[in-house]
Rosetta silent file (secondary structure, phi, psi, omega in degrees, C-alpha in Angstrom):
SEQUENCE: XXXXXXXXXXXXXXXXXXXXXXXXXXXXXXXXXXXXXXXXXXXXXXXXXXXXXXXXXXXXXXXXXXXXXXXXXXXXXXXXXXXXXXXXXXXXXXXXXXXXXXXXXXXXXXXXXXXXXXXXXXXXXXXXXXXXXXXXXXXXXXXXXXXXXXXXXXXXXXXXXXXXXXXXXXXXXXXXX
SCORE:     score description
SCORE:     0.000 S_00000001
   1 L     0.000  141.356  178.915    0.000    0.000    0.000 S_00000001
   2 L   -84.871  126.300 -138.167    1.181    3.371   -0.802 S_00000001
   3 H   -58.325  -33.516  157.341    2.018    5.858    1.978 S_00000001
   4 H   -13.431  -67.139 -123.951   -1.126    7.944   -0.334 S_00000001
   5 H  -109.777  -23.448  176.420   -3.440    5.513    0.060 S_00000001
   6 H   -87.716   -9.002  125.870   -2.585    4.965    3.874 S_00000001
   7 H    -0.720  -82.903 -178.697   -3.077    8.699    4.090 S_00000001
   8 H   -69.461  -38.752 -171.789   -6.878    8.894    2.589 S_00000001
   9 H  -100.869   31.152  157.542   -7.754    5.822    4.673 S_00000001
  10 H   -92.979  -13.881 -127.485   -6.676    7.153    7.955 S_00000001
  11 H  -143.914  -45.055 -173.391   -8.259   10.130    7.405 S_00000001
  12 H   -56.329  -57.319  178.798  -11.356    8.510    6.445 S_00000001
  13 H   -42.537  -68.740  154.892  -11.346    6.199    9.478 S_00000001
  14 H    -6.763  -66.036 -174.823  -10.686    9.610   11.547 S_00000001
  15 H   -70.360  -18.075 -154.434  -13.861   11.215    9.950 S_00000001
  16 H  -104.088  -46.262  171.461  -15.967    8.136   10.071 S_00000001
  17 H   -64.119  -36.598 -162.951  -14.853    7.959   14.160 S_00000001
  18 H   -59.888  -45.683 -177.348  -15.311   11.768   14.740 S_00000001
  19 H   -62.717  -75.876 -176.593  -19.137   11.666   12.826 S_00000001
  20 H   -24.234  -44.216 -174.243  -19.914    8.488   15.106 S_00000001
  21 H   -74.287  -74.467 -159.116  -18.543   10.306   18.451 S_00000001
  22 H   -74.055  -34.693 -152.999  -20.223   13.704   17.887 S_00000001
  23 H   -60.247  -67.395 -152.756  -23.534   12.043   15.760 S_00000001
  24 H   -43.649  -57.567 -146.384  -24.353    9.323   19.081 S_00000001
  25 H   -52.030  -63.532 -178.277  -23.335   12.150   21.591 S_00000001
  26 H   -52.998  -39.582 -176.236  -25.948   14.629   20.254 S_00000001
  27 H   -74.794  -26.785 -174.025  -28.892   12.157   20.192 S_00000001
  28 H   -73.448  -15.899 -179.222  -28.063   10.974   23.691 S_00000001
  29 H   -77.394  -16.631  177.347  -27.928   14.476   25.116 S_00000001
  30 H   -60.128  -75.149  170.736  -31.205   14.475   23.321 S_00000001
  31 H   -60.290  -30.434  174.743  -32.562   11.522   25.129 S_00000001
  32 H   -50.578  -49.285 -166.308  -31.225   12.517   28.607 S_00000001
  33 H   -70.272  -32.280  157.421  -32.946   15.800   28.225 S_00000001
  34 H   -67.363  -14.493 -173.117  -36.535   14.021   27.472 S_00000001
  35 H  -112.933   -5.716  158.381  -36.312   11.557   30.296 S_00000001
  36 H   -38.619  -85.787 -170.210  -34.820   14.911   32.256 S_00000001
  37 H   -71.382   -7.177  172.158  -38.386   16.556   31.427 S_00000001
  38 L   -97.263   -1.618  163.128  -40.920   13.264   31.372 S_00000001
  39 L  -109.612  -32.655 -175.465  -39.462   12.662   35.472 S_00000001
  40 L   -80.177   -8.651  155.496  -39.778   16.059   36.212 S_00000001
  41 L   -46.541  -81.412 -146.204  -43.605   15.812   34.621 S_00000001
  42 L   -79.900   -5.932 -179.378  -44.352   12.625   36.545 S_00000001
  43 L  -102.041  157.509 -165.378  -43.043   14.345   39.909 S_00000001
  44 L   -95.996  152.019  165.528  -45.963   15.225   42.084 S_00000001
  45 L   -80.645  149.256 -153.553  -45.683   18.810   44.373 S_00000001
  46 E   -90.405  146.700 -160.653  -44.223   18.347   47.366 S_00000001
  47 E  -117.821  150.539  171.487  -47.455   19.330   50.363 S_00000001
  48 E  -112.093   71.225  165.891  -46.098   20.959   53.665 S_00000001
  49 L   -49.229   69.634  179.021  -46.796   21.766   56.778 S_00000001
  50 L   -49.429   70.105  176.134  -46.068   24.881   57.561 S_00000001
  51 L   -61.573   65.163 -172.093  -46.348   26.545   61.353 S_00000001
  52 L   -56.848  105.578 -177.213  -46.573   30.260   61.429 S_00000001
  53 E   -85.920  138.931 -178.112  -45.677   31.674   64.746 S_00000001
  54 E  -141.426  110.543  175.972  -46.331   34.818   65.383 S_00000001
  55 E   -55.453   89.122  172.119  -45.051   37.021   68.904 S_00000001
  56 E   -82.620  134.870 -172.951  -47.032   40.344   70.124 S_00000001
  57 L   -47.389  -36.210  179.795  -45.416   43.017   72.213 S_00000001
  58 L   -69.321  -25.780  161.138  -48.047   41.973   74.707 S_00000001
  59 L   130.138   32.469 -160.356  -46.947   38.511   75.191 S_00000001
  60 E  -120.387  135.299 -169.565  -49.293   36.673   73.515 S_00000001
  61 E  -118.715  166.737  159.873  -48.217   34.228   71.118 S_00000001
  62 E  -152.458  158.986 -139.541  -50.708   32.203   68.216 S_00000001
  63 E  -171.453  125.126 -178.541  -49.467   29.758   65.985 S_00000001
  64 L  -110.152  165.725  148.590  -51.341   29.033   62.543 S_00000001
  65 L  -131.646  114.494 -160.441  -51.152   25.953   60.514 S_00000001
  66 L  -103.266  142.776  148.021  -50.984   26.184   56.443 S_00000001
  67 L  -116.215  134.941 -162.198  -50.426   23.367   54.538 S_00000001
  68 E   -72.545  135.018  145.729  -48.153   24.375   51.214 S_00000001
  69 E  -103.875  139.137 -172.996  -47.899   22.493   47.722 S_00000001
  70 E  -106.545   88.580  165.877  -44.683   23.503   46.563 S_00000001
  71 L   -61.588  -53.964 -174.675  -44.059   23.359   42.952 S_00000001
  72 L  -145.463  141.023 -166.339  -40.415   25.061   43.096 S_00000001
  73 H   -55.363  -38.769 -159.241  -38.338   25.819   46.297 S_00000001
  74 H   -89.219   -5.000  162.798  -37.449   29.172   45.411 S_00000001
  75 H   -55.290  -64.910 -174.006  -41.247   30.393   45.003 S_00000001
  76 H   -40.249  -58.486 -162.571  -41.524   28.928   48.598 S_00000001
  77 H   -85.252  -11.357  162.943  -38.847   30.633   50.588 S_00000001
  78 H   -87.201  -14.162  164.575  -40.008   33.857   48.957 S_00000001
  79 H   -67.152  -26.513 -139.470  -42.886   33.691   50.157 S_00000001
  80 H  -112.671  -18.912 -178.433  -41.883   33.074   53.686 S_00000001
  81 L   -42.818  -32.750  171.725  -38.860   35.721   53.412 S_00000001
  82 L   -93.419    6.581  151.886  -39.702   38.048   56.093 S_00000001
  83 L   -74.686  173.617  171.273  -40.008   34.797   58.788 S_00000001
  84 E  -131.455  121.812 -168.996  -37.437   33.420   60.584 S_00000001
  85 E   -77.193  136.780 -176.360  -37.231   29.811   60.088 S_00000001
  86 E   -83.901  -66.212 -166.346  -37.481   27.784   63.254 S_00000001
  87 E  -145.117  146.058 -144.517  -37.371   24.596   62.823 S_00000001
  88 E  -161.755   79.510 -159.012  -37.242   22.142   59.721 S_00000001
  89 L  -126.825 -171.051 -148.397  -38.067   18.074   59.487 S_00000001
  90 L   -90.821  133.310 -171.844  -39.277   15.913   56.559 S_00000001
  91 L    74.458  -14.365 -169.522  -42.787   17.307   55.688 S_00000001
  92 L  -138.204  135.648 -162.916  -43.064   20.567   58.290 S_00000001
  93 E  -148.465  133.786  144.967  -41.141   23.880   58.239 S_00000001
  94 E  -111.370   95.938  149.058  -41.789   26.105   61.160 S_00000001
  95 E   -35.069  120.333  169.039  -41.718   29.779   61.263 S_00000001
  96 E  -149.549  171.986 -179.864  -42.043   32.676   63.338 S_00000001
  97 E  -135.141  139.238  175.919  -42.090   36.193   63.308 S_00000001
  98 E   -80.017  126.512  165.099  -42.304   39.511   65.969 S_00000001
  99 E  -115.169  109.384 -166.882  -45.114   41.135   65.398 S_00000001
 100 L   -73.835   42.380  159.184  -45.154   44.933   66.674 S_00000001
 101 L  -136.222  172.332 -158.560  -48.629   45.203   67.398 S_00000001
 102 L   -94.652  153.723 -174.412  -50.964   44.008   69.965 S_00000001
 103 L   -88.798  142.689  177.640  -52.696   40.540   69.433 S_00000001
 104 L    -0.214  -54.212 -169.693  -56.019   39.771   68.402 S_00000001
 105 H   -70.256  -41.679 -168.605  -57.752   38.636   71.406 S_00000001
 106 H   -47.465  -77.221 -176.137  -56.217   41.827   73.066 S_00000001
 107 H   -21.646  -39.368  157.553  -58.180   43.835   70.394 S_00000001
 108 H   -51.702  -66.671  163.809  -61.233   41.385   70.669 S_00000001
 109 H  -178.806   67.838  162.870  -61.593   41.868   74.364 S_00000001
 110 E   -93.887  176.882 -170.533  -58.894   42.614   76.421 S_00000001
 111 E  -155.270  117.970  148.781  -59.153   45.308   79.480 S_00000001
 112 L   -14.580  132.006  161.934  -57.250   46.910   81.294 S_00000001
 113 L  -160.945 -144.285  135.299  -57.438   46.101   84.965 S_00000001
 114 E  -150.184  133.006  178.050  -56.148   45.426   88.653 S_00000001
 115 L   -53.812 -156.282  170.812  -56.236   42.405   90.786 S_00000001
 116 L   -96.693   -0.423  160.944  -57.217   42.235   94.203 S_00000001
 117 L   -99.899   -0.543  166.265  -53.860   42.502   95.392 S_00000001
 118 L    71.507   58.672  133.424  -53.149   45.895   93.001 S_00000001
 119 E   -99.997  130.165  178.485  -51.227   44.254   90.556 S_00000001
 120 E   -59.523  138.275  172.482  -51.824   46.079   86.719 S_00000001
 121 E   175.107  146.584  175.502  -52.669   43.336   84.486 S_00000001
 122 E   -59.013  160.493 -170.080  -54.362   42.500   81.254 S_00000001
 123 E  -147.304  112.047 -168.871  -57.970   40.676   81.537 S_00000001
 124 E  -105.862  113.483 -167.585  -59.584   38.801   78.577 S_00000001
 125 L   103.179 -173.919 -179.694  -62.816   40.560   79.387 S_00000001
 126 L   -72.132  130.609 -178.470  -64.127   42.955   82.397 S_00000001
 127 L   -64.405   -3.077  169.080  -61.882   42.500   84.985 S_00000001
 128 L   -86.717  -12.870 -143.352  -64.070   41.413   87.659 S_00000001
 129 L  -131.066  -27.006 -164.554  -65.574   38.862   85.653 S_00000001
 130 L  -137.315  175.649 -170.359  -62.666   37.275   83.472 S_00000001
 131 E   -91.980  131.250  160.321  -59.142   35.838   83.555 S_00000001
 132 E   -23.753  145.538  105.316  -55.654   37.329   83.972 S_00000001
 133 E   -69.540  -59.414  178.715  -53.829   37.487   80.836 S_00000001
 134 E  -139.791  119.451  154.422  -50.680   39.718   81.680 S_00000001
 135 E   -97.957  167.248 -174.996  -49.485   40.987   84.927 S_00000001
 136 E  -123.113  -80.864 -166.302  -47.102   43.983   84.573 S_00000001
 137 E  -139.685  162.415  141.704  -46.476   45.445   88.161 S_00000001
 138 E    -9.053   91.914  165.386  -47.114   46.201   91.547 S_00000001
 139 L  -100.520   98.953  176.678  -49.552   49.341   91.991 S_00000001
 140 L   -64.839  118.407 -163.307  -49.623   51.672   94.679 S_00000001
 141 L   -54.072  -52.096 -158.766  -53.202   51.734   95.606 S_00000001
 142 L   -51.340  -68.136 -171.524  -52.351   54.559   98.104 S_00000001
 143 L   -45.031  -24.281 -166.018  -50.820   56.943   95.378 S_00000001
 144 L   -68.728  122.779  166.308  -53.719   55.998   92.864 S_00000001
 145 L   -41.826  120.075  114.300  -56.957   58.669   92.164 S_00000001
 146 H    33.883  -67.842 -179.330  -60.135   57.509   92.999 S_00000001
 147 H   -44.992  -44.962 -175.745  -60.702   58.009   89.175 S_00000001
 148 H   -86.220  -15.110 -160.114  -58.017   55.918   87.869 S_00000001
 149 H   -92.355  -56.284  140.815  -58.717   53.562   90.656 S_00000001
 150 H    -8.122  -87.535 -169.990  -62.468   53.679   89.231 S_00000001
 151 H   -66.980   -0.601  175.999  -61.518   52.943   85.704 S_00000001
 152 H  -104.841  -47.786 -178.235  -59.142   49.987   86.168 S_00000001
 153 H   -46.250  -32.367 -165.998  -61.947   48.040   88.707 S_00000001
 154 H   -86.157  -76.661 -159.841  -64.649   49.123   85.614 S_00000001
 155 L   150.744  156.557  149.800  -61.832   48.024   82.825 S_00000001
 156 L  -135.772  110.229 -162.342  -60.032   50.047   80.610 S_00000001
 157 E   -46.647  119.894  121.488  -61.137   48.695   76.869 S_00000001
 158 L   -35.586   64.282 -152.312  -57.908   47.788   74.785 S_00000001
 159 L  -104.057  -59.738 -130.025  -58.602   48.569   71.296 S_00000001
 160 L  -138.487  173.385  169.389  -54.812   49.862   69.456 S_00000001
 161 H   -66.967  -43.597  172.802  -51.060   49.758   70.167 S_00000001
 162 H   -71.014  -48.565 -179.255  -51.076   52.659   71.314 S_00000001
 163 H   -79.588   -6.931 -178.365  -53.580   53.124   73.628 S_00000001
 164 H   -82.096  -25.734 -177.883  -52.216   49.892   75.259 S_00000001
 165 H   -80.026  -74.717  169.562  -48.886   51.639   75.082 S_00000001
 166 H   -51.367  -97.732 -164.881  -50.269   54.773   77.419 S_00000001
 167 H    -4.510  -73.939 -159.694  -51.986   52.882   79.857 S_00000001
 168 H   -61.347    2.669 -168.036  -48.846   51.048   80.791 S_00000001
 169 H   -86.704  -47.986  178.567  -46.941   54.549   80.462 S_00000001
 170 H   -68.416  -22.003  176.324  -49.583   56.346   82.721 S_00000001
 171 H   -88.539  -43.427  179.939  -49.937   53.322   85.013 S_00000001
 172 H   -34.075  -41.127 -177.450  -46.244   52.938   85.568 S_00000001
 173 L   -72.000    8.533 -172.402  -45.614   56.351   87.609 S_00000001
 174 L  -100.897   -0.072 -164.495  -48.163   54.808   90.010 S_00000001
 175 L   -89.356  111.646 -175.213  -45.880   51.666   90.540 S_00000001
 176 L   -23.620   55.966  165.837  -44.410   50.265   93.474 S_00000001
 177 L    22.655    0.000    0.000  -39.938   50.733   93.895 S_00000001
């Protein structure tokens, strides 16, 4: 054979492996990429439990339960971005968050009040009539007005942040060293 002729059929073989290499290569990246997208078809969204906690400056905590279908992770944790994740097992993600306002129930029907020992404390309901929620302090009875001492035995309605915020500001200078 002539070094020609061993030339052209080297060259052929070369071309014949090279088509073979890159031809299979493309259809397989081909098939990968269809059985890629017919398992992620076939995968079901993953369901969640989810435990929203949520903290109120008055001290009241509540705790929701959502449960999530998650189609893609990164939808999820955006929703959830302004939580603080708690806790994290197979099926349940817990959450919680500070919430600067006063909680429901206050707003529902809390009161203002004082026990019978002249401790300041929250009441869910008229304070003669309903249960402690929050005690805050001591009050001296002695130091107190007749008026003020009148409106905490009657109740003094919780509605806002604020007015819950004054109370304890105005009840404080009355409070026992």
């Amino acid at each position: 054979m002539t070094l020609h002729l061993r030339v052209v059929l080297l060259f052929l073989l070369v071309t014949a492996a090279y088509g073979l290499v890159f031809f299979n290569s493309d259809s397989y990246r081909n098939e990968e990429a269809q059985a890629v997208q017919a398992t992620a078809r076939e995968m079901k969204p993953l369901i969640v439990k989810v435990i929203l906690e949520r903290n109120y400056i008055d001290g009241e905590t509540s705790e929701e339960i959502v449960y999530e279908k998650i189609q893609a992770m990164e939808d999820f944790w955006s929703k959830y971005s302004e939580w603080q994740l708690v806790d994290m097992k197979a099926g349940m993600v817990k959450f919680k968050k500070e919430v600067d306002d006063i909680s429901p129930l206050l707003k529902s029907n809390g009161y203002f009040g004082v026990t019978h020992d002249g401790v300041l404390s929250i009441f869910n309901g008229i304070p003669s009539k309903a249960r402690v929620i929050q005690s805050f302090f001591q009050l001296d009875m002695k130091k107190l007005e007749s008026i003020e001492r009148k409106k905490l035995e009657k109740g003094i309605r919780i509605s806002s942040k604020d007015q819950y915020v004054e109370v304890l500001n105005i009840f404080r200078n009355y409070s026992k060293e």
